[in-house]
N, C-alpha and C positions, 0 to 999 in steps of 0.2 A: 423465596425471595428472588425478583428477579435478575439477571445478568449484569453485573452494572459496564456498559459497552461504552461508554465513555472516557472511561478508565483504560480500557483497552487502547482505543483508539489512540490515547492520549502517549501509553507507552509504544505503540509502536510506529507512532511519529516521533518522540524522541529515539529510538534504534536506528532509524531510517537516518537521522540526523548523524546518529552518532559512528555511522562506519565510514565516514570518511567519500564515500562515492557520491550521495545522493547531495546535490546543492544544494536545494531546498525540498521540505515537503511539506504538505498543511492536508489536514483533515477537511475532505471535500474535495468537488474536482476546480480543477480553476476555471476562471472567466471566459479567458482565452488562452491559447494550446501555445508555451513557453516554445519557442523555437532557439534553442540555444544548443553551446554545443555542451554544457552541462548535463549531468543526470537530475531531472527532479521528478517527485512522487505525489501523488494525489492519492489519500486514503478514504473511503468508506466502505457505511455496511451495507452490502446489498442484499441481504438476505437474512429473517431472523424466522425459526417456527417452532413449534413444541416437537420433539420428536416422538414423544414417551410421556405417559402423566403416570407417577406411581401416588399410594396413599399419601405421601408424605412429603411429595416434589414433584416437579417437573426436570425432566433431560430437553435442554435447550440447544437448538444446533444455528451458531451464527459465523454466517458467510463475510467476511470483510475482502473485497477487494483493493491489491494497491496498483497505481496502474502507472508508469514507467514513461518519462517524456525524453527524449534524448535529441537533438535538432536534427528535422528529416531531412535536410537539402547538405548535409554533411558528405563530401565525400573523402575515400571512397566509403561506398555501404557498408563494407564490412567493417571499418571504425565501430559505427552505429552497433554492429549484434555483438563483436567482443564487446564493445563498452555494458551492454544491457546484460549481457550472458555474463560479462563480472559485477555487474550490481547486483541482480538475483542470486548469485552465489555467495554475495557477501552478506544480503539482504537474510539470506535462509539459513 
């Protein structure tokens, strides 16, 4: 049966919501690149393949990227990588 990756995506758009860092996120990248001084996420898959086929299954290996918008004209810079270096901390 295959992966059901919808399901996935759908929980770790509600996670990303739910730690408090991330403003918003939506599955998919956006339109146009959120310039804010918030954290928000864009989730997809970028990757799905068979890895392994046995009698009775396949081993499925899928790549989900989430990708991290934080406002770039933000100073100083280093707001910006602590702010992103505690959402992936919180995010993982």
């Amino acid at each position: 049966m295959p992966f059901n990756i919808t399901s996935t995506l759908d929980t770790l758009n509600s996670h990303l919501r739910k730690t408090g860092v991330i403003r918003h996120s939506q599955i998919g990248e956006y339109k146009s690149i959120p310039n804010t001084k918030e954290c928000y996420a864009a989730i997809w898959m970028s990757d799905a393949r068979v890895a392994m086929a046995t009698l009775a299954d396949t081993i499925e290996v899928h790549t989900v990227t989430v990708r991290l918008y934080w406002g770039a004209f933000e100073e100083p810079i280093v707001n910006i990588e602590l702010g992103l270096a505690k959402a992936v901390s919180d995010i993982v």
